[in-house]
C-alpha positions, 0 to 999 in steps of 0.5 A, spaced: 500 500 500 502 506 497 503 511 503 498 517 501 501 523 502 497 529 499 491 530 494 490 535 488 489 541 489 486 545 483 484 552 483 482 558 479 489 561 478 493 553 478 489 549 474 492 541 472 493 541 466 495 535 461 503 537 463 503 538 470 499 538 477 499 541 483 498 539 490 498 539 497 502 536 503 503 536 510 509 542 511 513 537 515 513 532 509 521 532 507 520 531 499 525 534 494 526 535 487 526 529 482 521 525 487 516 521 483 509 521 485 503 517 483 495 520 482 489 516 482 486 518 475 480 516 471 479 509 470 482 505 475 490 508 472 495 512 476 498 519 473 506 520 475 509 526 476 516 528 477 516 534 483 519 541 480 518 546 485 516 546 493 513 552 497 510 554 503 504 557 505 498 559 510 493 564 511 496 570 512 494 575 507 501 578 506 508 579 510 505 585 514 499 580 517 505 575 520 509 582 523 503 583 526 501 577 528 508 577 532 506 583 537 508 588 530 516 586 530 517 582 537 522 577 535 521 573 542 513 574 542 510 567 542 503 568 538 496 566 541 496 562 536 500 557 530 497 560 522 494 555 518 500 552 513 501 547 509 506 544 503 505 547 496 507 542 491 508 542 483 508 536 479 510 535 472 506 529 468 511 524 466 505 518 465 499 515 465 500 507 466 493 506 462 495 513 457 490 517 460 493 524 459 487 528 462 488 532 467 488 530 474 482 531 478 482 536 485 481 532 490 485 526 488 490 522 492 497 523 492 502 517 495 508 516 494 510 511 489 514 504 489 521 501 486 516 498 480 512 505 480 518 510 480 521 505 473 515 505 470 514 513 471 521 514 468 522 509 463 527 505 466 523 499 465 524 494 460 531 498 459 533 494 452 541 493 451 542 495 459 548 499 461 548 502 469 549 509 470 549 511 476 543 510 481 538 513 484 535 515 491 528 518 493 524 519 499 527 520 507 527 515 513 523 509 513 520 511 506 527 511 503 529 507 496 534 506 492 535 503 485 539 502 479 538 506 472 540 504 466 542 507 459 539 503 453 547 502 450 545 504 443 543 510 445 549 512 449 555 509 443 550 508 437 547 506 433 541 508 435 545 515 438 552 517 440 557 523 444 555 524 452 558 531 453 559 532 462 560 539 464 561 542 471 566 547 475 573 544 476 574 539 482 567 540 484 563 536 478 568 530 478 566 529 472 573 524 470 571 520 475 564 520 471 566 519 465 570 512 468 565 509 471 561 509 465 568 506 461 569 501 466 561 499 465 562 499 458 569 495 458 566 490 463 559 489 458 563 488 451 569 483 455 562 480 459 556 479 455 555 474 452 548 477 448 552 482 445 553 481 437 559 477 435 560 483 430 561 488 436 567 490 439 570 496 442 576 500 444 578 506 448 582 511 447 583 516 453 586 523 454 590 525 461 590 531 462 590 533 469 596 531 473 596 523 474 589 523 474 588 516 468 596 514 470 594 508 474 587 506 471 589 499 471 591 499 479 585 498 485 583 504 489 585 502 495 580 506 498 574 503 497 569 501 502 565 495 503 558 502 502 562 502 496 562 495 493 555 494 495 553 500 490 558 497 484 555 489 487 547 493 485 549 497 479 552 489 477 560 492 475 565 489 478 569 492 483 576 492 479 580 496 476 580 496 468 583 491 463 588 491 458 591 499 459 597 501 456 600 508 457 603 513 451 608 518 455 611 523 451 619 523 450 623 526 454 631 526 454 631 525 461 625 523 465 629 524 471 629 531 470 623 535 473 622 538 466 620 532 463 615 532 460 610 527 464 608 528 471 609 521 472 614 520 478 620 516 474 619 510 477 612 509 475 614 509 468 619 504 469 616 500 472 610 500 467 614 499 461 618 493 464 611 490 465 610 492 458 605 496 460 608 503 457 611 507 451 614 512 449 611 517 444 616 521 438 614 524 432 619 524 426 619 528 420 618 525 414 612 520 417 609 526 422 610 533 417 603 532 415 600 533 421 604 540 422 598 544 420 595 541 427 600 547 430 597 552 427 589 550 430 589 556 435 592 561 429 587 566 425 589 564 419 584 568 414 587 568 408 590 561 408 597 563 408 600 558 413 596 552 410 599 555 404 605 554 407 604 547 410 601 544 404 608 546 399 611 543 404 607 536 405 607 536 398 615 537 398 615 542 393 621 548 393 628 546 397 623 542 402 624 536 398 628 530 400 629 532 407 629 527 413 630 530 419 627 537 423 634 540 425 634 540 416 627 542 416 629 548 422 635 550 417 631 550 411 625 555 414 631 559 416 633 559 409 626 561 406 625 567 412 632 571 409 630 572 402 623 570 398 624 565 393 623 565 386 620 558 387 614 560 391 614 568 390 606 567 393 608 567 400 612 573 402 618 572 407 613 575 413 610 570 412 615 564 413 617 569 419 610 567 422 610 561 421 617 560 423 615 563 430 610 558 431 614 551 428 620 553 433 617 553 439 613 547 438 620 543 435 624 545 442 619 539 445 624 532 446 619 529 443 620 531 435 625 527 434 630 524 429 629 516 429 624 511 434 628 507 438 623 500 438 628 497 443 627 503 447 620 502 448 618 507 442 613 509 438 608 514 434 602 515 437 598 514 430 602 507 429 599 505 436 592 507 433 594 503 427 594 497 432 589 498 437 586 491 440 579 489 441 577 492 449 584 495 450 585 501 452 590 506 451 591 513 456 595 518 452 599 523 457 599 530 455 598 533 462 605 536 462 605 539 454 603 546 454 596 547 451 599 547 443 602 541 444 596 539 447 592 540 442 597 537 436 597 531 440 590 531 440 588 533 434 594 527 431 590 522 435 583 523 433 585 524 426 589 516 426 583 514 428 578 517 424 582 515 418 584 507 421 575 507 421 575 510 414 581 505 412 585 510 411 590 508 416 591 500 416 591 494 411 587 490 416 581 487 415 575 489 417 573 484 423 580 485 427 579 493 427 573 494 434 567 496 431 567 502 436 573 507 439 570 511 445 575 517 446 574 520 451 577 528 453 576 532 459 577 540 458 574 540 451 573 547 451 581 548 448 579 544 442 572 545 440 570 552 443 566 558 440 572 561 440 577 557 436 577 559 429 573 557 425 578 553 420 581 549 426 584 544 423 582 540 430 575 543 431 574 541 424 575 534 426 571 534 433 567 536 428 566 531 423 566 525 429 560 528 433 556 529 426 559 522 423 562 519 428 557 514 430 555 511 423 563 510 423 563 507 430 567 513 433 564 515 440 566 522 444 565 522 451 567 530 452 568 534 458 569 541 460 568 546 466 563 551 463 558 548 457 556 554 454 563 555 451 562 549 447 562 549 439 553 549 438 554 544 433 559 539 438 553 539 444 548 539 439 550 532 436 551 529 443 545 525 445 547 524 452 548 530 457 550 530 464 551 536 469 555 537 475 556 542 480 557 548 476 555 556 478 549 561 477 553 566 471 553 558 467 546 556 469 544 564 466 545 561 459 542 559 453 544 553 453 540 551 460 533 555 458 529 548 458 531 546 465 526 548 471 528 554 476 529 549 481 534 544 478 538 549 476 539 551 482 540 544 485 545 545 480 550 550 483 548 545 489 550 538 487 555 534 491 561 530 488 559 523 485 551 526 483 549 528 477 543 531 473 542 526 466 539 527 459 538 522 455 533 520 450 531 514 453 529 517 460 522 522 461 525 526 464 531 529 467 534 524 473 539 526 479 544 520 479 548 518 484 555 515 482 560 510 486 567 512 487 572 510 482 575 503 481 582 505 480 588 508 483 587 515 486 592 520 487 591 525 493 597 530 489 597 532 482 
């Protein structure tokens, strides 16, 4: 039997309406924002509502009649008498278990609803291709229920739809640690059910970009209590860390240096690539001079100059033919920003001189360098991508990288990709490439902002993947403090959206227009390991709780 808790209340001024109800409830009820309840409706059905908004009223006719009532101000007088008061609840209609979507009658009972009610309210029942998500808890005290929610898969990492974009204010938002339960969930899913297509596989390609945050994902959070498991045990993800990780750490000439190009402590990275867990990246002119054009990715370029300039030295036309090395190709920029050459008279010497400015900072970096060294555990970044495996999952490292070599790396990675899916990249068969590539990137905002100008070689290509990605099985899971900075087209693609703790200036904007008042302003409330989702799946908005990360944690970058 359900616990009744109020009964509808229609008036002149707020009449129930196909799309939302109102009604009242005793003012020490504890009821919150997200809770479903359940309505005695025509026919023997029950209309659900999800709770928007929650107000106190009594009998007084205006602030003044309460200052009156208290001995005109007497803070510490105590009135003859307590004002007639109650709870004003505001429900949106989320379903009708017979379909019968006239509005709810006055006087109708209002109950809480039942584990089995809540799922069918929101749509979490019946979930096909089920993928947990966090989980949810309603009510208070003994009236208290906790239950898992599920994606449909398909809707998350197609085909049926693609792309989640997490946003949030730095370290509040834990919005990482988010995006990894989801990946473990998935890696777990993909090595475990036995249900899914033999023809699916898939892979992961992650970014670190925040101290040593992804750098031992393979490797338990000691931490974890037994709460914690219990959750994980509910939601039906193991516990353990995630499978088949292999680490790509940036080249440097001495790791020991405080310089070097990692926060990785030294011994960690030795000890990864003893276990053969861990590379080192480099990139070399003659297989790599094609993706100097990712440099320039933040640099208006409205006349084209410097593609220009990129395109006649891929296509090695001039005094760039034949070159092999950077130190000859730094030699050769000299020489073309000294005097203008007869041989490209279209590009003035101001120009090689920027394009110059640009090229040298960049190729100070260790990792331009002249040869791989395989037996020193050297690699190029797109050679990995050529050989990604089924259910690996590899963590790219650009934490340390200033913000243009960050987005060069970057921008080189998801372009392999892109052209491993078109076949471009590798002579394999179809069959031994994973059907989906999860990338998955925190601070998107640097790649694919409003800002970054509109011929960004690497906005071009985050482009093309949220737009194409998911009919060629490249799925983004993005994020980034403030969603508002997002490139409309970006966060448009995406169908799943999750919110974290984030601020009143962020909530002011468009992008946050369809969301009721209230939830934005549990928005600039929410906890750590609690998150506001959009899914097309879902009825509604959902406030999820998630569980602790699985994998190792850093207290220090």
């Amino acid at each position: 039997m359900n616990k009744i808790i109020g009964k509808i209340a229609a008036t002149e001024k707020s009449p129930t309406t196909i799309e939302e109800f109102f009604f009242w409830t005793d003012k020490e009820r504890v009821l919150h924002p997200f809770d479903v309840v359940k309505v005695d409706h025509l026919r023997n059905s029950f209309t659900f509502g999800v709770i928007e908004e929650i107000s106190h009223i009594t009998d007084a006719a205006s602030y003044l009649t309460s200052y009156v009532s208290n001995d005109f101000g007497d803070v510490t007088h105590a009135p003859n008498m307590h004002r007639i008061g109650m709870n004003f609840v505001k429900a949106r209609v989320v379903g009708n278990t017979n379909n019968i979507y006239n509005p709810v009658l006055d006087g109708r009972n209002v109950s809480l609803a039942s584990i089995k009610e809540i799922q069918t309210a929101l749509g979490l029942d019946n979930i096909k291709n089920p993928l947990p998500c966090g989980y949810l808890e309603m009510y208070e005290s003994e009236d208290k229920v906790t239950l898992p929610v599920h994606f449909n898969s398909h809707f998350l990492i197609g085909p049926e739809g693609a792309h989640l974009n997490i946003s949030g204010i730095s370290g509040l938002a834990a919005k990482t640690s988010y995006a990894m339960f989801l990946l473990k969930a998935i890696q777990q899913n993909y090595l475990t059910n036995k249900d899914i297509d033999k023809n699916e596989s898939i892979a992961f390609v992650l970014f670190n970009v925040k101290g040593r945050d992804l750098l031992a994902i393979d490797e338990p959070n000691q931490d974890l209590n037994g709460a914690d498991k219990d959750i994980y045990k509910m939601l039906g993800v193991t516990a353990e860390p995630f499978e088949n990780v292999k680490y790509f750490y940036p080249y440097t000439k001495n790791h020991q240096s405080e310089h070097a190009n990692t926060y990785a402590h030294p011994k960690d990275v030795l000890y990864q690539i003893d276990e053969n867990k861990a590379l080192k990246y480099k990139y070399i002119y003659e297989q790599d001079k094609e993706s100097l054009e990712l440099l320039f990715s933040n640099i208006e370029d409205s006349t084209g100059t410097m593609d220009s300039i990129v395109n006649y030295i891929i296509t090695e036309q001039g005094e760039f033919n034949g070159l092999r090395c950077w130190s000859d190709f730094k030699d050769k920029i000299n020489e073309y920003c000294q005097k203008q050459s007869g041989k490209n008279s279209e590009i003035t010497a101001n120009s090689w001189r920027k394009f110059k400015r640009v090229v040298n900072k960049a190729l100070n970096n260790d990792f331009f360098a002249p040869r791989i060294t395989k037996d020193s555990n050297e690699t190029r970044l797109e050679e990995a991508i050529e050989n990604i495996q089924k259910n690996d999952i590899l963590v790219v490292d650009i934490a340390k990288l200033s913000e243009d070599m960050q987005a060069f790396v970057f921008g080189d990675v998801i372009r392999a990709i892109y052209e491993l899916k078109l076949g471009q990249l590798s002579d394999r068969a179809d069959e031994e490439i994973p059907s989906k590539i999860i990338i998955f990137v925190d601070e998107l905002n640097k790649y694919a902002s409003s800002d970054v100008p509109k011929n960004s070689p690497i906005l071009k290509q985050v482009l093309d993947i949220t737009e194409r990605g998911r009919s060629l099985g490249i799925i983004l899971f993005s994020a980034e403090q403030f969603k508002s900075a997002i490139h409309d087209r970006v966060k448009g693609n995406c169908a799943t959206h999750a919110y974290g703790r984030t601020n009143a200036i962020e909530i002011s904007k468009s992008d946050y227009r369809f969301i009721p008042g209230v939830y934005k302003g549990m928005m600039t409330r929410l906890e750590q390991g609690e998150y506001i989702i959009q899914n097309p799946i879902f009825r509604s908005l959902l406030n999820i709780k998630f569980p602790k990360p699985v994998y190792k944690q850093f207290k220090n970058g």
